[in-house]
N, C-alpha and C positions, 0 to 999 in steps of 0.2 A: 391855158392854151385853147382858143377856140377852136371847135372843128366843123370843117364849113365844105367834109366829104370830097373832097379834090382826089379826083381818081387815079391822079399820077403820086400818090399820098401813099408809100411804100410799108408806114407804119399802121397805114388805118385799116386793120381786116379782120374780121369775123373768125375765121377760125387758128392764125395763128397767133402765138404769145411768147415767142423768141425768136429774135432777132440776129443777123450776125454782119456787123458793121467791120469793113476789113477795111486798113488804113490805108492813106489814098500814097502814101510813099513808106519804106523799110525803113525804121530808125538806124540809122551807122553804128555800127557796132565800134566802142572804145574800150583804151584799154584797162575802163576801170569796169568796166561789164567782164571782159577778161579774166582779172583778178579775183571780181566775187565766185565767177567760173571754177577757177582752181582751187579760193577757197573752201567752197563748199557752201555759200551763201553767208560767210561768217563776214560783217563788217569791224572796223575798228570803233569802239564805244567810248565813251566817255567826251564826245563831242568830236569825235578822230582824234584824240590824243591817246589814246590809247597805242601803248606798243605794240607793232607785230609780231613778234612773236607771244607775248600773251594773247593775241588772238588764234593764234595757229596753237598755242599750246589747250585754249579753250573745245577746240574741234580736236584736238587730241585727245580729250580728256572726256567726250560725250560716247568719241566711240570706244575709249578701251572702257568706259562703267557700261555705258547699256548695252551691249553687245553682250556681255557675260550673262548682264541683268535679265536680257531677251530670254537667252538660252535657259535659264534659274526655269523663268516664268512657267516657260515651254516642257522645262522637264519635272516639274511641280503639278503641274495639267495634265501632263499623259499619266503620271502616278496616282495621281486620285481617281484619274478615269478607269484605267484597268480595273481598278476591286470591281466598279461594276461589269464593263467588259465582260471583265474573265468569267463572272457568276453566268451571265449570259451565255457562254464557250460551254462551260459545262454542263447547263443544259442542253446545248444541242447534242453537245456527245453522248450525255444517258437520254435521250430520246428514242424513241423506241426499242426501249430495250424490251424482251417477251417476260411476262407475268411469269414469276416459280412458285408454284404449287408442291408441297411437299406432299400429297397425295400421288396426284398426275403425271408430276416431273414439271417440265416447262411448255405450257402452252401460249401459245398466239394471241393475239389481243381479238376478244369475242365480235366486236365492230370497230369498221373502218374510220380513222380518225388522224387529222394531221394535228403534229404537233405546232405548237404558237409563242411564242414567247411576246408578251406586250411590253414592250419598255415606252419608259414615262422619260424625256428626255428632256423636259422643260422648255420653259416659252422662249428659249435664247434659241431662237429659229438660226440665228447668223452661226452661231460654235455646231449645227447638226450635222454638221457637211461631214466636219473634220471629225467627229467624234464618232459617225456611225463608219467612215472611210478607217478609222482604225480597229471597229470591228468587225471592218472585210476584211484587213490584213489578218487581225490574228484568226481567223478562221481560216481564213486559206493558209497560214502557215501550220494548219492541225491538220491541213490534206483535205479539208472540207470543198467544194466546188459553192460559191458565192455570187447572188447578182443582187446589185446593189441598185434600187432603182429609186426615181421618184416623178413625183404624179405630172409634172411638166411633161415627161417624154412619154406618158401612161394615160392617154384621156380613151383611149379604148381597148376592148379587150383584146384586138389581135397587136395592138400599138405593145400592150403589156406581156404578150408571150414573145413576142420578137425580141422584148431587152432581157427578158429570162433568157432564153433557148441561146443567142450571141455571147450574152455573158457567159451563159455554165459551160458553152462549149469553147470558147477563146480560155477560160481558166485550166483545162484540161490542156488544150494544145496552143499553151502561151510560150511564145518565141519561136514557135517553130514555121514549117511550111504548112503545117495542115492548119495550125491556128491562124497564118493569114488567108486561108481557102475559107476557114468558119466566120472569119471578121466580115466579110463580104457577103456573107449566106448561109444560111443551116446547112453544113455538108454539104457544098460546092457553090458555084459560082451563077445559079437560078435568076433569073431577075423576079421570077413569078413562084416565089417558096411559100408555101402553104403554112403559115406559123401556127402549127398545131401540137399538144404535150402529149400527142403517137410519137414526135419523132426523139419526145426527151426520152421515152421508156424506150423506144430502139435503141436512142444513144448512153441510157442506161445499162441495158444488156449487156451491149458490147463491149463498154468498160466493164463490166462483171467478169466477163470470159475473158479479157488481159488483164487485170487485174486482182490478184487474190486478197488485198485491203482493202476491196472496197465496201465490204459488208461493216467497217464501222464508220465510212464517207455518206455524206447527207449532201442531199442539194439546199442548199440553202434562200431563199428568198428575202430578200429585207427590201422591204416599204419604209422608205426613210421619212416620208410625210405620208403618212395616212390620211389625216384629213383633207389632205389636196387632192387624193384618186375619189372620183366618182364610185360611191358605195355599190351599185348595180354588177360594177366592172370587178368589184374585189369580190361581192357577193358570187356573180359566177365562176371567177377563179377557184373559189374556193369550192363549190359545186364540184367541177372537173378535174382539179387536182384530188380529189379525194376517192375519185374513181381507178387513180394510179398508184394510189398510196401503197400497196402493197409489192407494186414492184420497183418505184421510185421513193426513196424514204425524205417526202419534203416537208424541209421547216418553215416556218413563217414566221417572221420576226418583222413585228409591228412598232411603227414609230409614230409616237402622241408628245405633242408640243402643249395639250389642254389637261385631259384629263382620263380616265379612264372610261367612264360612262359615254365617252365621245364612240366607244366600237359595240356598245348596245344599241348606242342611238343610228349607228352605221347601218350595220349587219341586221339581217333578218335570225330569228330564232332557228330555224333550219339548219343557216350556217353556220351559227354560233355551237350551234349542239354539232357539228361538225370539226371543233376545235379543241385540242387536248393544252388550256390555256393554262399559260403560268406569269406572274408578271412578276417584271426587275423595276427598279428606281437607278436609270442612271444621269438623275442632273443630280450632281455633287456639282455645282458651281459654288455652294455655300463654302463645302469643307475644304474646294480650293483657292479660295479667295482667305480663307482663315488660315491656310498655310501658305500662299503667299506674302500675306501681312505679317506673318511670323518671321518670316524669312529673309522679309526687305525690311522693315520697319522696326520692328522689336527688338529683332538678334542685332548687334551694336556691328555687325559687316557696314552695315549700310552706308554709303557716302552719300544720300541725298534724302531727307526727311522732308514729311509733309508737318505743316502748322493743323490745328486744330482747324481751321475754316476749309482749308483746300483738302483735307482729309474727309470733312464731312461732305463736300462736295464731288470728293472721288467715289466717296462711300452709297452715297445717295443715288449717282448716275447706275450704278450696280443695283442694289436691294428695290430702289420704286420704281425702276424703267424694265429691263430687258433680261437680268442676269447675266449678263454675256462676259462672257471670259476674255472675249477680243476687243469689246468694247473698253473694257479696265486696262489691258494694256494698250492699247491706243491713246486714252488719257494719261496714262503713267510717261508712255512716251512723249506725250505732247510738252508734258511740264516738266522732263528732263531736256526734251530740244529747248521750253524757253529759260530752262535756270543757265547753260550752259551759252545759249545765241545773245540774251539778254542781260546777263550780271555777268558784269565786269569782272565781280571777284569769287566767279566759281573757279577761277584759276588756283583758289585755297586749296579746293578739292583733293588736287594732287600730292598734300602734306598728309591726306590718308590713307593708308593701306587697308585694304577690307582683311578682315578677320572671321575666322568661324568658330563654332561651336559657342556663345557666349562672349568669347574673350574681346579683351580691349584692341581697338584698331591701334597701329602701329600709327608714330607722327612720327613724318622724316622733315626734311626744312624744304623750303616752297621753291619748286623745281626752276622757277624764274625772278630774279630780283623785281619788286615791283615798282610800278611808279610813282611820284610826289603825289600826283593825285589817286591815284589807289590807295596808298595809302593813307590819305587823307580821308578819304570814305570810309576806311573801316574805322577810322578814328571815331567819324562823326556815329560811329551806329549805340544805339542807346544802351547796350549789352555790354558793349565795350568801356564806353563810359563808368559804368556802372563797375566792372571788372577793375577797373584803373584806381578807382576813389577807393575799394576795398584792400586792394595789392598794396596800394600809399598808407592806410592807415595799418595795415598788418606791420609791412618794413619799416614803418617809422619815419616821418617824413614827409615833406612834398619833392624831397633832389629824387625818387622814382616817376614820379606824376612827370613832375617840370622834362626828364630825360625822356622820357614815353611820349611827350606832346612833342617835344623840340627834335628829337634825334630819330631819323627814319629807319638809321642803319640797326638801331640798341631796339628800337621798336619791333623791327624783321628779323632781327637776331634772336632779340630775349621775351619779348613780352607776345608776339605772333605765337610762337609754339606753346606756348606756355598756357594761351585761350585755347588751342587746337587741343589738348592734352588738356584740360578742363572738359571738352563735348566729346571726348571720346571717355573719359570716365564717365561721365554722366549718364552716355549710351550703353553702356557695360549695365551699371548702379542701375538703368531704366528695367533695362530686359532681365536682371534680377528679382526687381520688385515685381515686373508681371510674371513672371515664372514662377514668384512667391504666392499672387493672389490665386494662378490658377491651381495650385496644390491647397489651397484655403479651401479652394470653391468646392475641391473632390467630398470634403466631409460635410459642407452645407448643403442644406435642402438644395433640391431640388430648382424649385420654384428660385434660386438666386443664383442659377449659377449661369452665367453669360458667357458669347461665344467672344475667342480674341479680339475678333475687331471688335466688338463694342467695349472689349475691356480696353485696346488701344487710343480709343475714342473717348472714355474718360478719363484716360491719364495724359490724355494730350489736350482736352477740352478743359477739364474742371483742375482746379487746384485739390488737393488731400483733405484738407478741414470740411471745404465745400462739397466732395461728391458724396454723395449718402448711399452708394454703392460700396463704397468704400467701409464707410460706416458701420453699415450691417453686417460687413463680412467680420470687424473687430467686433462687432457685438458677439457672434456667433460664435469666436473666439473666444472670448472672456466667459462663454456657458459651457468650455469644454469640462471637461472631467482629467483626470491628472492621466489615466491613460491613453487617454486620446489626444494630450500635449504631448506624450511621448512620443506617439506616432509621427506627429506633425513635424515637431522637431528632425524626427529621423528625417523628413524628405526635407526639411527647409536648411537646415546644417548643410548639407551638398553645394547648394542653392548658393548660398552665402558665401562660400568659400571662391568663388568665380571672382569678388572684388580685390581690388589692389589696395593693399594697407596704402602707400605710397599717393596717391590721385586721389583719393575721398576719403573724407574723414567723417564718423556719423556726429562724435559730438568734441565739445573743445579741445578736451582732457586728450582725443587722441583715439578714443575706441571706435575701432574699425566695425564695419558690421559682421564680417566670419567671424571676429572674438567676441562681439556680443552675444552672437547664437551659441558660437559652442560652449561659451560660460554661463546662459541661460540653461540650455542641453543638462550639462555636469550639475549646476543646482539643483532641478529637478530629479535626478538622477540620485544624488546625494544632501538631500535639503540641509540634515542637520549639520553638515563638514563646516568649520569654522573658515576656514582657505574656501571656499565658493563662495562663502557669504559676505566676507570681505571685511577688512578690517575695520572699514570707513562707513559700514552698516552697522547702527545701532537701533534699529527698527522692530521691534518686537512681534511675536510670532501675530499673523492674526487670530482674533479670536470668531467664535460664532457672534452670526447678524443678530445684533440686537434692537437697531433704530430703522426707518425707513429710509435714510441718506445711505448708509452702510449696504441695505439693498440694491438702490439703484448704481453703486459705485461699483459693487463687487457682486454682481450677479452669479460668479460661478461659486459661488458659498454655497450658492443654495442647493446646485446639485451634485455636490462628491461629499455625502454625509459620509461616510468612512475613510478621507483621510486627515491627517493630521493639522495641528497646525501650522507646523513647518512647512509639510507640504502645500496647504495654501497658500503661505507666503509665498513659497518658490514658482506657486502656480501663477499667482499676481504678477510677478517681478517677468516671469517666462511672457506675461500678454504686455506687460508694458515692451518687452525686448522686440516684439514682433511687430508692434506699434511704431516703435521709433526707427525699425528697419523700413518699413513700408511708409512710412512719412519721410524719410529720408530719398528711397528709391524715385519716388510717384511724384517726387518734387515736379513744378513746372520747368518746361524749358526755356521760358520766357526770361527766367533768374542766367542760365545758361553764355555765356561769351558768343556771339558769334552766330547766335541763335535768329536771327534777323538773316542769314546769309542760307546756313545750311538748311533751315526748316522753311520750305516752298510756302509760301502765302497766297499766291495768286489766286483765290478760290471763282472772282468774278472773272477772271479771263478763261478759265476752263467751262464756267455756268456756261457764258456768249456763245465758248464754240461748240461746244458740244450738247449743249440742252437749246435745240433748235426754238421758236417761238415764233411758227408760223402765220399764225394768228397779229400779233405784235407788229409783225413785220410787214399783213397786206394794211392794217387798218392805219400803220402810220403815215405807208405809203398813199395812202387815199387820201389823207387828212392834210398831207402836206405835200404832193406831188410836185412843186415846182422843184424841189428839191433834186428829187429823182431825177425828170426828166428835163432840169435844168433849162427853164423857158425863162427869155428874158419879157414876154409880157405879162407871166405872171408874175413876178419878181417887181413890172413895173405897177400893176395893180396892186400887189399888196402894201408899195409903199403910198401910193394915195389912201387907200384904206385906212391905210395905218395915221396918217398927218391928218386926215378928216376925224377919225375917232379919237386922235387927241384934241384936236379941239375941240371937239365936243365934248371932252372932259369922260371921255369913257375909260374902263379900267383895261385893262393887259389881256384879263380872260376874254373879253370880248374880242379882243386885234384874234384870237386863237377860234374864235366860232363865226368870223369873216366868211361869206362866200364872196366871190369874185365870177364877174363872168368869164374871165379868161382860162376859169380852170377847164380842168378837161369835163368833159360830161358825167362821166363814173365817178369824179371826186364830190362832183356837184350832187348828185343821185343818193349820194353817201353820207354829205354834211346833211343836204335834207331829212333824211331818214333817222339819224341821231336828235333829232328834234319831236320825234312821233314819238304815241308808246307804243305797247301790244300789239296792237290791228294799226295796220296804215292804209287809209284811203288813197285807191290808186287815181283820183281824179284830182282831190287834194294834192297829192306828191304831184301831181303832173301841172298844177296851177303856177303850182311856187316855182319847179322846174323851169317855165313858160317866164316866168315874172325876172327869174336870173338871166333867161338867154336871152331875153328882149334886150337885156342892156348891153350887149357886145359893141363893142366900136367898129361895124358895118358901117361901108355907104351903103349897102341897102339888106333892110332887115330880113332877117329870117323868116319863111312862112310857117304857116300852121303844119305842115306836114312835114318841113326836116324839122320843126319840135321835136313832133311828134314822133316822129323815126327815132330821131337821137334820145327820147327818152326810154321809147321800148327797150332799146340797146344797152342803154345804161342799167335800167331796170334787171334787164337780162344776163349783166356781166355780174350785178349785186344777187341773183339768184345762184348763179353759177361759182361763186364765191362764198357761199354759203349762209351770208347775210339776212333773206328773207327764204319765204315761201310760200307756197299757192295753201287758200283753206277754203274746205267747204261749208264754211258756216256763211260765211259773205263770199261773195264772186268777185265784189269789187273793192275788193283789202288781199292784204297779204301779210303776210304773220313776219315778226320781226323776231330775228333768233338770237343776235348778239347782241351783250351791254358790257359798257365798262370802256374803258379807253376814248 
């Protein structure tokens, strides 16, 4: 799109860069706008053959799981937070307490000093709001007076005692008439009040003389971003408040989103030797994010699992980006609004009942008859498939297959619940087996032992054979000593008992895994008893390692020289038992029925929305801008371009490195600049510039000075864009800062 500077030209200006285009007539409202209205934005899928009420049952079905899910999230986040919290509370209430001297008795503290608490709350700037707002609640419910400030409403010193002095005194007289007299002014209604901390130690006193508890009340101060107040303004607070200290007992409790060295690097040493500091750690985003994984994912409640790709991508936006605890549920949400807006047959959902502590979710029958085509899609899913060929050759036969393919009703009746009740055992079997490795993990080193989520993240990524996390933990195992299998036993026997004989089977013959362990348990326990060892064992005791194969098979020979060899044997037969439980549990869920429905895939639709790539998005828009701003003469330029460089026999990559003079100036500024290296000549860029504008389709051409205009400008938007920049090694170059795309 040429620009040829036309004044009445609404989009062409310098300093703004959005736009707001209001349509020239109201679209009529219909009554299928109506509809989406009431529904809640839910359409019918399936090409609109979808039923209505499976659509209405789908937005039934988002609000009664996430709603609860919300609440879970919400009360899993305030639970972890308080441990730190609360350490915080307790230091302000033993804060100034007087030094006892068993000499002297109790003497005063020998110099003047405020107390400080530094809490480290982590870089999840977005969660500080909510997490230090709940450590004004629970201070003010200990009777503490609390102002809660941060450096936006604090860029000077009388800025900063004005939100002190209205908060500590609105906290005092909240809800009442004197508290709206203090909202408005430091004890009354002044326009011209002096914000000075004379009138906190007045209005100290005075609550002293009505109040006989106030000698264990503090005023509290919290700097909820520290690094955003100007250090000068905190330095002199701290100066002045320490000259009141003996009659006002103030705390300070400092908030770091970096580090801790960030209040060396603040503060003067003066002040600092002015501070009775102690610091807390309250970003627990880790150990709440490991107990929410716990909670949603692992423990078999769950009605909505993530696949191994959309997990590492839920996991990823967490750990390299932000920490942020609102962020994780904002994606969690996202990909429950599209399993539930977008599949057709999250309507299955409702044949589960969430379950706690462990246990297997409940399958009831699917609260709505489906349709020919629904059911034909779960037909088509390859899990299902797969489930069918195995159910035919169990029962004998293809009259199951042929009835399960042909019959919808025998399908939804008999063979639907029967996959539903497969993924709820398997979810039970799953959260068994990590329950199992993290009782593994207590007696391994150190150095192997990984937190939930990444143990969720290999049992959902890698298969059993393949993860070598896996691996090393049965290695570890197999070097136990016979009393330290006892141990194990004791906590894995519990563990094991959570499965249904009934819904999983470990091996053909029948043996569940609760009677594998506690018949491995009782072996150990009694090696030599003939009834443990079984009649169908005729395997002899082992003896000591005599070869190097016998080494590498049976490493724990080597360290329990005093037990027997019964007990070896029993010890062996205990690590194969624990083996084939955890290869059982940790199985894929890929093997799983149904497993294409309920375990969320979508990993590239949450990357898109949620992992911005601002970068991506200016450079494509430059590269290809007819697109954007949909110009129908660049549109006609590109196809001459294009029919001329096929005849010329030129390749594809080249129709993609096209300039046009129709483009706009900044895309032209741009393709140019992708042709330079390091140092670009701005007389060079400005030739070639000159050589594209010359060909515009004018009756009459361009002069030398709207070139030249229109390329300072373009030049000027690629600075501003972060593309180049000015260098003082050459005057007349400028440094190129992006590559790639």
């Amino acid at each position: 799109m040429a620009d040829t500077y036309k004044p009445t030209d609404a989009f062409d200006s310098m300093t703004e860069s959005t736009f707001i285009l209001n349509p020239k007539s109201a679209p009529k409202k219909t009554a299928t706008d109506d509809n989406l209205a009431a529904d809640g934005g839910y359409v019918p899928l399936l090409q609109g053959k979808e039923p209505v009420e499976s659509m209405r049952l789908r937005k039934q079905l988002f609000e009664t799981t996430w709603q609860p899910l919300e609440e879970q999230l919400f009360a899993i986040e305030e639970q972890v937070n308080n441990i730190g919290i609360t350490e915080v509370c307790d230091f302000v209430d033993s804060s100034y307490q007087q030094i006892e001297s068993k000499e002297k008795g109790q003497l005063a503290q020998p110099f003047a000093e405020i107390a400080a608490a530094i809490t480290f709350a982590g870089v999840n700037t977005g969660d500080h709001g909510k997490l230090f707002q709940s450590l004004h609640d629970q201070l003010s419910e200990r009777g503490h007076h609390v102002a809660l400030l941060e450096s936006q409403y604090c860029s000077s010193l009388p800025n900063l005692h004005k939100g002190i002095l209205e908060q500590l005194f609105n906290s005092l007289y909240a809800g009442t008439e004197a508290g709206d007299k203090a909202g408005n002014g430091a004890f009354g209604g002044s326009k011209t009040v002096a914000y000075d901390l004379g009138l906190l130690k007045l209005w100290w006193a005075d609550t002293v003389t009505r109040d006989a508890r106030v000698g264990s009340k503090k005023a509290v101060v919290i700097l909820q971003d520290f690094e955003g107040f100007p250090p000068m303004v905190v330095d002199d607070f701290i100066r002045i408040a320490t000259g009141y200290c003996d009659a006002v007992p103030v705390v300070l409790v400092l908030g770091l989103a970096t580090s801790y060295e960030c209040v060396h690097q603040s503060l003067t040493k003066a002040s600092l030797s002015m501070l009775n500091v102690e610091r807390f750690n309250l970003q627990r985003s880790k150990q709440c994010i490991d107990a929410a994984i716990r909670s949603l994912f692992i423990q078999s409640g769950a009605i909505l699992s993530f696949g191994a790709e959309a997990y590492k991508s839920l996991l990823d936006q967490f750990l390299l980006y932000n920490f942020s605890i609102a962020g994780f549920v904002k994606k969690l949400k996202y990909a429950a609004m599209d399993f539930f807006y977008a599949q057709p047959l999250s309507v299955l959902a409702g044949m589960l009942r969430p379950a706690g502590n462990g246990d297997a979710q409940q399958v009831s029958e699917c609260p709505i008859r489906l349709s020919h085509d629904q059911v034909e899609l779960v037909r088509m899913q390859r899990s299902v498939q797969q489930f069918l060929e195995k159910r035919a050759k169990k029962d004998g036969g293809d009259a199951y297959l042929r009835q399960a393919l042909n019959d919808d009703g025998f399908f939804q009746d008999t063979v639907l619940p029967q996959m539903v009740r497969r993924l709820a055992a398997y979810r039970q079997c799953y959260s068994i087996g990590i329950d199992a490795i993290v009782e593994i993990q207590k007696v391994a080193p150190e150095t192997l032992q990984k937190p939930i989520r990444t143990l969720h993240y290999y049992g959902m990524g890698q298969q059993f054979d393949v993860c070598t996390h896996w691996k090393t933990l049965l290695a570890v195992v197999r070097r136990m000593k016979v009393s330290e299998m006892e141990l194990l036993l004791q906590q894995l026997c519990p563990i094991a008992s959570r499965s249904s004989d009934a819904d999983w089977e470990l091996v053909a013959d029948g043996v569940s895994i609760s009677r594998l362990m506690s018949s491995a348990a009782k072996l150990l326990a009694n090696p030599d008893d003939p009834a443990h060892i079984g009649a169908h064992d005729h395997t002899e005791p082992k003896k000591r390692i005599r070869t190097r194969t016998e080494m590498e098979q049976c490493p724990f020979l080597l360290f329990d020289h005093g037990a027997s060899d019964a007990q070896l044997r029993a010890l062996e037969k205990c690590c194969d038992a624990i083996e084939a439980m955890l290869k059982t549990c940790l199985g894929s869920y890929n093997e799983v029925p149904l497993s294409e429905i309920f375990y969320y895939r979508h990993s590239f639709l949450l990357d898109t929305t949620f992992s911005a790539q601002p970068r991506a998005a200016v450079q494509t828009a430059l590269s290809k801008s007819h697109y954007y701003i949909n110009c129908e003469c660049c549109a006609a330029g590109d196809a001459e371009c294009t029919s001329a460089l096929n005849q010329n026999g030129h390749d594809s990559d080249d129709e993609e490195q096209r300039i046009s003079p129709t483009m706009h100036d900044t895309s032209i500024t741009y393709r140019l600049h992708q042709e330079c290296g390091r140092l670009i000549n701005l007389y060079d860029w400005h030739s070639a510039f000159s050589s594209v504008i010359e060909r515009e389709p004018r009756p009459v051409a361009p002069s030398q000075a709207e070139i030249q205009a229109r390329f300072m400008r373009g030049v000027e938007e690629m600075r501003f864009l972060g593309f180049i920049k000015a260098t003082q090694r050459k005057t007349d170059h400028v440094v190129r800062l992006t590559w790639g795309m």
